[in-house]
TISEZA-209351 format. One record per residue (C-alpha): x, y, z; residue in one letter; chain; residue number from 1. Coordinates in steps of 0.001 Angstrom, whole numbers, plus 500000, padded with zeros to 6 digits. Example, Ala and Ser with C-alpha at 12.3 -4.5 7.8 and 13.67 -1.06 7.14 Angstrom:
BEGIN
(r (512300 495500 507800) 'a' 'A' 1)
(r (513670 498940 507140) 's' 'A' 2)
This chain:
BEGIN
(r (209803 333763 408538) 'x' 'A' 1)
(r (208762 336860 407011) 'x' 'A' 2)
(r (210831 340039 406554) 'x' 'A' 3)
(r (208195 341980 408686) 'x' 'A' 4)
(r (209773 339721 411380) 'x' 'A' 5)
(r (213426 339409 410356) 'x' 'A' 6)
(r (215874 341503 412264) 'x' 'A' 7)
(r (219238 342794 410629) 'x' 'A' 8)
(r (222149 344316 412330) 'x' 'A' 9)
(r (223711 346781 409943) 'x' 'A' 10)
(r (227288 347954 411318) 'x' 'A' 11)
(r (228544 351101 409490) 'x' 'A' 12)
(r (224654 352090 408839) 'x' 'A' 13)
(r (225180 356079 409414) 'x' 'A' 14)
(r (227045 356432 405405) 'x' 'A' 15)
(r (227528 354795 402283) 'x' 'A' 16)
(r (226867 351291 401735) 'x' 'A' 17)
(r (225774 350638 405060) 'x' 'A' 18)
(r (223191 353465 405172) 'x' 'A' 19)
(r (222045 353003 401804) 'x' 'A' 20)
(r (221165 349097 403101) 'x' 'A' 21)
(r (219785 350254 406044) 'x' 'A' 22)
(r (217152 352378 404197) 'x' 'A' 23)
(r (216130 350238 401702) 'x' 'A' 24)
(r (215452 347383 404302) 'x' 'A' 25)
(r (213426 349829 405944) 'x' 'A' 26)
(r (211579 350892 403236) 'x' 'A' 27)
(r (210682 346757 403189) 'x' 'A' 28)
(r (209864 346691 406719) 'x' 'A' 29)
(r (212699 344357 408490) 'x' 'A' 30)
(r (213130 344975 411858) 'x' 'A' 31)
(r (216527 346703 411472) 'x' 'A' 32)
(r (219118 347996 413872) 'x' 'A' 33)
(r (221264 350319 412630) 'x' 'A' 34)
(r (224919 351092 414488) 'x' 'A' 35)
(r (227259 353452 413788) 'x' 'A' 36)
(r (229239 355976 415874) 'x' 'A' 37)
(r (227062 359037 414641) 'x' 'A' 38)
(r (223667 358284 416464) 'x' 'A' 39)
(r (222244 361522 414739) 'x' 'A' 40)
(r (222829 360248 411478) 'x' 'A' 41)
(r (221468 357010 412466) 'x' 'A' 42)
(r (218206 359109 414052) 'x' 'A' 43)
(r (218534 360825 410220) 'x' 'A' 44)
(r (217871 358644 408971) 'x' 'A' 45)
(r (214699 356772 410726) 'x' 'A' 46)
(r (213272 360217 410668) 'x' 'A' 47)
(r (213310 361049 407008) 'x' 'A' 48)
(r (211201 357555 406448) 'x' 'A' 49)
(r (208755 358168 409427) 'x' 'A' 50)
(r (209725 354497 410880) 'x' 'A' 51)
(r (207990 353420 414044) 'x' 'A' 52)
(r (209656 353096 416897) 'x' 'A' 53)
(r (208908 349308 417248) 'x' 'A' 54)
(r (210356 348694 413968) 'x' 'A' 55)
(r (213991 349788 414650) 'x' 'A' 56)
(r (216957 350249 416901) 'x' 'A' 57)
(r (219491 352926 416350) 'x' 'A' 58)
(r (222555 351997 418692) 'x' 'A' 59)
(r (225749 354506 419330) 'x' 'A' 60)
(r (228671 351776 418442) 'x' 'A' 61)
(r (232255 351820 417564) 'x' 'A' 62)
(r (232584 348760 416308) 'x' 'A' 63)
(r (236611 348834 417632) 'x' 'A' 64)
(r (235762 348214 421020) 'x' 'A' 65)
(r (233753 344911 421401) 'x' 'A' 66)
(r (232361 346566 424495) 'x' 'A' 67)
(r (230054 348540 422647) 'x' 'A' 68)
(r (229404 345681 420220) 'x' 'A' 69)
(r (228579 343559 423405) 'x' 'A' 70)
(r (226225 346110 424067) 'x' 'A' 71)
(r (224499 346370 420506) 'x' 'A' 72)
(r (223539 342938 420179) 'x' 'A' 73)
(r (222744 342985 424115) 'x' 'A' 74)
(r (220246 345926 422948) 'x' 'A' 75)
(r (219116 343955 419976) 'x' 'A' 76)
(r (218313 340511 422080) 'x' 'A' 77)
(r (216474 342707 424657) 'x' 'A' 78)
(r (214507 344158 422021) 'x' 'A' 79)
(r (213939 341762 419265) 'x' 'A' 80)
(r (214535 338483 421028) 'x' 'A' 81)
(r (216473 337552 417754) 'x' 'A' 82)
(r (219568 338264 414920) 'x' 'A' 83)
(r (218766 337091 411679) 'x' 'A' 84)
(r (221037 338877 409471) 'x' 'A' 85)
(r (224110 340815 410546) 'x' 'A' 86)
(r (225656 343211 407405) 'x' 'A' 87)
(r (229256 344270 408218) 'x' 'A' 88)
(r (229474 347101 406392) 'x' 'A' 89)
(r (231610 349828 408757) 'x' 'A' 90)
(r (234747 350280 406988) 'x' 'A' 91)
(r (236735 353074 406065) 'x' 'A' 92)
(r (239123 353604 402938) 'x' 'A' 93)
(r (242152 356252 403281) 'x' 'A' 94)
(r (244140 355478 400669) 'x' 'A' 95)
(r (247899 356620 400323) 'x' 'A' 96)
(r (251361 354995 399260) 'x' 'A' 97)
(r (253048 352255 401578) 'x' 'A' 98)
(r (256166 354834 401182) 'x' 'A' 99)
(r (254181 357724 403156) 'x' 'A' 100)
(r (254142 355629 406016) 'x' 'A' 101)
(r (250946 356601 407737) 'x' 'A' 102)
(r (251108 353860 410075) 'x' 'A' 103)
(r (248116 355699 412474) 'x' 'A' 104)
(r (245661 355705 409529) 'x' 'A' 105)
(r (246701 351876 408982) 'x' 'A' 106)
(r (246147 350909 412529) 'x' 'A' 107)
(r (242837 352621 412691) 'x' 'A' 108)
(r (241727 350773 409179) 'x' 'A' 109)
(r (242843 347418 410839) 'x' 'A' 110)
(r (240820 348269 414069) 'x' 'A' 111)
(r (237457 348977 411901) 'x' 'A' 112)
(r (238031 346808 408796) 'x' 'A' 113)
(r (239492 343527 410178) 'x' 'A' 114)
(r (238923 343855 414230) 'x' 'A' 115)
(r (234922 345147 414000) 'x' 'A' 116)
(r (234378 342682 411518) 'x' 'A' 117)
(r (235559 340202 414071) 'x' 'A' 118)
(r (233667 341779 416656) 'x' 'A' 119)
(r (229886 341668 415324) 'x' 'A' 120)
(r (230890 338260 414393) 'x' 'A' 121)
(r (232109 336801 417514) 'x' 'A' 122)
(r (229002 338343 419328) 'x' 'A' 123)
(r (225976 337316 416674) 'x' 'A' 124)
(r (227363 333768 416063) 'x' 'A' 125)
(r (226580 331776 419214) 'x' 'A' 126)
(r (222943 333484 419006) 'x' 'A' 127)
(r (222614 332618 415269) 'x' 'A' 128)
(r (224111 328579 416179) 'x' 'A' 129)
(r (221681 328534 419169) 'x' 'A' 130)
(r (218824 329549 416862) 'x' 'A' 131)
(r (220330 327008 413675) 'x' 'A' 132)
(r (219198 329866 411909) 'x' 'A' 133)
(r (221289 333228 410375) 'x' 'A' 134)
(r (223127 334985 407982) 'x' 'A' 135)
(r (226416 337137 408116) 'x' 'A' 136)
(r (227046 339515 405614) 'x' 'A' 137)
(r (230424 340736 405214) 'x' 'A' 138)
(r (231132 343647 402759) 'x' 'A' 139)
(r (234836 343399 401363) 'x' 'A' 140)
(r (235757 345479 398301) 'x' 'A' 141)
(r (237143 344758 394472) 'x' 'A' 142)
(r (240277 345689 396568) 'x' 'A' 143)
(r (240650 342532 397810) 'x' 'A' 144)
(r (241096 341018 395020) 'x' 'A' 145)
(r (243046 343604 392729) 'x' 'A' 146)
(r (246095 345816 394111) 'x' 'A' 147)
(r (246126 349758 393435) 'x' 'A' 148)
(r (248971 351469 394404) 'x' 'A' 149)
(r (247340 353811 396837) 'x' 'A' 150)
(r (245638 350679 398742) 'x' 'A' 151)
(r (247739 348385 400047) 'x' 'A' 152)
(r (246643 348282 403637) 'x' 'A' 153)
(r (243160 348787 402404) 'x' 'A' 154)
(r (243190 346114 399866) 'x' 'A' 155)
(r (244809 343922 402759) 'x' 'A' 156)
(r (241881 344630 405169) 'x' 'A' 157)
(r (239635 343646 402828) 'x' 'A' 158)
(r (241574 340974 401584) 'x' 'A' 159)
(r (241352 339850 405399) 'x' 'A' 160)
(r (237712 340580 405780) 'x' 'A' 161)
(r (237234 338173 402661) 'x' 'A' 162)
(r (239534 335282 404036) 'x' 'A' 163)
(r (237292 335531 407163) 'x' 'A' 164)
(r (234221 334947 405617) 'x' 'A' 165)
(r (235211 331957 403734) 'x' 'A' 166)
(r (236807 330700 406667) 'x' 'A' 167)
(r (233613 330810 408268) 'x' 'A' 168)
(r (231728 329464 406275) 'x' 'A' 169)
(r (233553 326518 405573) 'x' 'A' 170)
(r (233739 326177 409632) 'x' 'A' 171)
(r (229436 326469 409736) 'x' 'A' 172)
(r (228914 323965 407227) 'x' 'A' 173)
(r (230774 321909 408715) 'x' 'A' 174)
(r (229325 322558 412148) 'x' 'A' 175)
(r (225764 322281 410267) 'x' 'A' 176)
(r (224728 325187 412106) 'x' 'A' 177)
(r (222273 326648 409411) 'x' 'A' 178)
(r (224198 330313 409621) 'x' 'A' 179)
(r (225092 330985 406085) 'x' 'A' 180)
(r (227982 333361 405190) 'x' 'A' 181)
(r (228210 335405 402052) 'x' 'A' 182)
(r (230760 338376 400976) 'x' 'A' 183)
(r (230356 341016 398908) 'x' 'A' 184)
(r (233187 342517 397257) 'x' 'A' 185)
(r (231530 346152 395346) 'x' 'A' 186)
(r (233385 348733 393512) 'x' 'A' 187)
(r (233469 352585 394146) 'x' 'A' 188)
(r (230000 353470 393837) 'x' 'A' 189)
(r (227396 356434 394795) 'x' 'A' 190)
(r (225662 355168 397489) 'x' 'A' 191)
């Protein structure tokens, strides 16, 4: 299959990471859908490259509520008729000490980095088995594999998001489904 035919679900795809990935897959022409809870980013950013219409999807999701993630790989099947690569790559990254105890900002990180991780996942895997063809991409961080003092839920979350993915891919291969798994685990960059 080409690329001109692949379609990728980018979660997080209106800022860093996840936008960056979403234009440079453009740029290659994949079919991409971009999600995000900003849908004029996500129009932004389609905009600024002149894509066609045909060649992308930009769906309004909060990836906490796997109503709306129902929705965005409803929108995608309708579409496309396919998911061929889904990049988890909504996150977010307030940082502070365990001591300052802002339990609201760790709830909310565990809702986007651990819970819509789980989300996309649960909704893109039976499509990807049923097709014995896919690839998850889960984006984790250097965090999950070094502490910092002003990350320790973060690092967790990540931490989480990379147990997941090795979890799952132990549980495709042995389920020979085809769907390959991979994590990434970047640094702070400039995206």
């Amino acid at each position: 299959m080409s690329k001109q035919t692949k379609v990728v679900i980018i979660t997080g795809a209106s800022s860093g990471i996840g936008k960056s990935t979403a234009e440079l897959l453009l740029k290659e022409n994949f079919k991409v859908v971009l999600a995000a809870r900003r849908l004029d980013k996500l129009e932004e950013i389609v905009q600024k490259l002149s894509v066609s219409a045909e060649d992308y999807l930009a769906v309004e999701t909060d990836v906490t509520d796997v109503t709306l993630v129902d929705n965005l790989v409803e929108q995608t099947m309708t579409k496309f008729g396919r998911v061929d690569v889904l990049i988890n790559s909504a996150g977010i990254m307030p940082l502070s000490t365990l001591a300052e105890g802002r339990v609201n900002e760790w709830d909310n990180m565990i809702d986007v980095n651990i819970r819509g991780t789980l989300h996309s996942i649960k909704n893109v895997l039976p499509i990807m088995r049923k097709q014995r063809n896919g690839h998850i991409i889960n984006i984790a961080s250097i965090a999950a594999h070094e502490a910092n003092p002003l990350g320790g839920v973060y690092g967790a979350t990540k931490a989480a998001v990379l147990m997941i993915s090795n979890s799952l891919r132990k549980e495709e291969s042995n389920a020979k489904s085809n769907v390959r798994v991979s994590v990434i685990s970047p640094g702070a960059g400039n995206t």
